[in-house]
Structures are given as C-alpha cells and as structure tokens.
C-alpha positions in Angstrom: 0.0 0.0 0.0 1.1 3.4 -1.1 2.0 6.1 1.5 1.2 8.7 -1.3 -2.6 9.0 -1.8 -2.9 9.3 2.6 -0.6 12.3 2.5 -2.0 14.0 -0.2 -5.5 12.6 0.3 -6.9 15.8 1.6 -4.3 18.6 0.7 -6.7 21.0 -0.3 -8.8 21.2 3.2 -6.8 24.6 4.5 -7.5 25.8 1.7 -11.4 25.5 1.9 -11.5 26.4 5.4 -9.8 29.9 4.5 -11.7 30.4 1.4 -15.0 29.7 3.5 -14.0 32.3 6.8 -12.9 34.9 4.1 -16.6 34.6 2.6 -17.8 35.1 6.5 -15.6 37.7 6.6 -16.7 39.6 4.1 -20.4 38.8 4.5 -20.2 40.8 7.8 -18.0 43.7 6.7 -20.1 47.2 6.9 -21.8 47.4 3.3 -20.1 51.0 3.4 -16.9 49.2 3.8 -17.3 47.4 0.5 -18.6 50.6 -1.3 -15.4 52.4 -0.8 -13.5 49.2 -1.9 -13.4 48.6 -6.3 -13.8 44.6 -6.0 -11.3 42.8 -8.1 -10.8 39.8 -10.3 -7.2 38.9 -11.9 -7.5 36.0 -14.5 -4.9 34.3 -16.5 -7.3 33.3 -19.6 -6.0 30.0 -20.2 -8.3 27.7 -22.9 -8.0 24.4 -24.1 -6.4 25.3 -27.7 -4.0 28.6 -26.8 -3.0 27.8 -23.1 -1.7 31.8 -21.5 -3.3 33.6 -24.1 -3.8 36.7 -22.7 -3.8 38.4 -19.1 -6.8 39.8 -18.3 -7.7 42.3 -14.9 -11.5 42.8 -14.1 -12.1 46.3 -11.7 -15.9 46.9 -10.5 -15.2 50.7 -11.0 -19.2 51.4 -10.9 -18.4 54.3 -8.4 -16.2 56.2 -10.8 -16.7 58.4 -13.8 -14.4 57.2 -16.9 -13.0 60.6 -17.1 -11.8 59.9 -13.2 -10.3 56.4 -14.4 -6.7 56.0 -15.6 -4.9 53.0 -16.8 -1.0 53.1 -18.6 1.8 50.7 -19.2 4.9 51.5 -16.6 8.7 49.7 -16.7 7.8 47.9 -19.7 5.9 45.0 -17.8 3.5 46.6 -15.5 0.3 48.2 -16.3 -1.4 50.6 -13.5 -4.9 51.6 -13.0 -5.9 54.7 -11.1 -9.0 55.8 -9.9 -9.6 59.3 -7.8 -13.1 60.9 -6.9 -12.8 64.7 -6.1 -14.5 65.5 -3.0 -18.5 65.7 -2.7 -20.2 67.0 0.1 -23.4 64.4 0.7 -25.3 64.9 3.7 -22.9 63.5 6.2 -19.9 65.1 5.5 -17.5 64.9 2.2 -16.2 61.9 -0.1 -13.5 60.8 -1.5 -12.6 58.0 -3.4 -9.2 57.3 -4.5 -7.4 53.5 -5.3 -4.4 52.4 -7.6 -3.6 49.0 -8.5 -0.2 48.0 -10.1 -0.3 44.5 -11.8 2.8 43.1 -12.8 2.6 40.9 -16.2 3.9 37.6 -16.8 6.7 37.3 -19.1 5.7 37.0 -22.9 3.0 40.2 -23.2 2.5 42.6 -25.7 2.6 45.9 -23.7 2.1 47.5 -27.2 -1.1 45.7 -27.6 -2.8 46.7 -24.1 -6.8 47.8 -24.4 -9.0 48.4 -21.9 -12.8 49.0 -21.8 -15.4 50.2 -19.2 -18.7 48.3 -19.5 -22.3 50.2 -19.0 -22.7 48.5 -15.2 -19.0 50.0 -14.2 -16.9 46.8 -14.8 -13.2 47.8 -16.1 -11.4 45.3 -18.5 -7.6 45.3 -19.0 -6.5 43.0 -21.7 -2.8 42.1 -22.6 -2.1 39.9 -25.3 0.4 37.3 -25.5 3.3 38.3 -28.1 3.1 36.4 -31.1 6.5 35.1 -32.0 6.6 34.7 -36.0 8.1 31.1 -36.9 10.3 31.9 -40.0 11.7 29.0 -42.3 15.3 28.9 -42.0 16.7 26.8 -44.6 19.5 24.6 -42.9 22.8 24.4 -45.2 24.4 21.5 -45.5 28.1 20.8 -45.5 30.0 18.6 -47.7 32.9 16.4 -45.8 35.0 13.3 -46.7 33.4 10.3 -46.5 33.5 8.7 -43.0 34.8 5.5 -44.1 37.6 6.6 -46.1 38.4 8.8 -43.1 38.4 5.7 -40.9 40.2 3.7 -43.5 42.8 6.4 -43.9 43.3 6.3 -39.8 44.3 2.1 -40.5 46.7 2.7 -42.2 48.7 5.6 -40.6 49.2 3.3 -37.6 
C-alpha cells in the first residue's frame, strides 16, 4: 500500500477552510466598507487550444466616472490603473474616493497591444495579449565532408 494518496489525500482542506471564513468575513463587513472598496478579479485566460493567451484584470469601477479612471503601461511590464473621486459634500460630510492598482505581467505580453474597456454597469477590463512570435523558415545548409569511411580507412593505415 502506497503512503502517497494518505498524504496527499486531503491537501486542499486549508485551503477551503480559509476560502469559507474569508466569505464570513466579508459577508459581515459594513456594506459601506465594500462601497469604498473597487472589487477585483485577476484571471490568466488560459483555454484548451492557446494555453496563457492573454492576461486579463476585471475592476468593479461602478463608483467612478471614466474621465476619473486611468490606466497606462509603466517599466515595460506593469500596467497601473488609477481611480480618484474629487470631494463631494453628501449629507454626512465629504467623499473621496481614491485607489491604484499595479499589476505586474507575466513574461511574454505585448505591452504594445494593451486595451482596456469600461462596461455600461462600471466593470473595467484590461487585456494584454500574449506576443506572437513569427516562426520563419530557415533553410539549414548542409556541408560537404569526406566520406566517413575513407576517413576511418585512412586512420588504419597511418598506424
């Protein structure tokens, strides 16, 4: 009997138990609390046919305007989105609303070939491409040498 399938058996139960008392967590957090924080989704799209074809970063942006919404390539592998609310006077006090996000791309990605778009419900999509590397023909030359059993022959006789 293998030792392998009891020790690995159940490696993914700490795992659940965190995922399930983050969910508590943030079931009981002050809905205000959650307002003044853009929720986030980071996927690497991977399908069946092109596995890491592109990095894609979701932002629930719904509180801000798109002219208060920036997003630009920095260092040649990062790509940074800023958001900043001026301040509003509502009938508490004032708001502001300000959050940056700096994601860090995987080797491979066309920082030329970023696009982002802001859906009608406030969802922000930033898409990166992977770099497509051009396979061109290379025609191998090939080299004429002496025969290998003359050589060998040749090698006989010397000796």
């Amino acid at each position: 009997m293998s030792l392998f399938p009891l020790v690995f058996r159940d490696i993914m139960r700490p795992l659940r138990m965190m995922e399930n008392q983050m969910r508590f967590a943030d079931e009981i957090f002050h809905p205000v609390y959650r307002m003044n924080c853009p929720r986030i989704s980071v996927d690497y799209e991977e399908n069946s046919a092109n596995k890491n074809e592109k990095f894609q970063v979701k932002l629930d942006v719904a509180d801000f305007k798109p002219e208060e919404i920036t997003v630009k390539t920095i260092d040649g592998n990062s790509i940074q989105i800023e958001a900043k609310h001026d301040e509003k006077e509502d009938g508490h006090g004032f708001v502001s609303r300000q959050f940056v996000r700096r994601f860090v791309l995987p080797n491979g990605h066309d920082m030329k070939a970023v696009v982002s778009s802001l859906s009608s419900d406030g969802v922000l999509t930033v898409t990166a491409p992977r770099k497509i590397e051009e396979v061109k023909e290379k025609q191998i030359p090939i080299t004429h040498v002496e025969s290998e059993k003359i050589i060998e022959n040749n090698k006989g006789k010397d000796e």
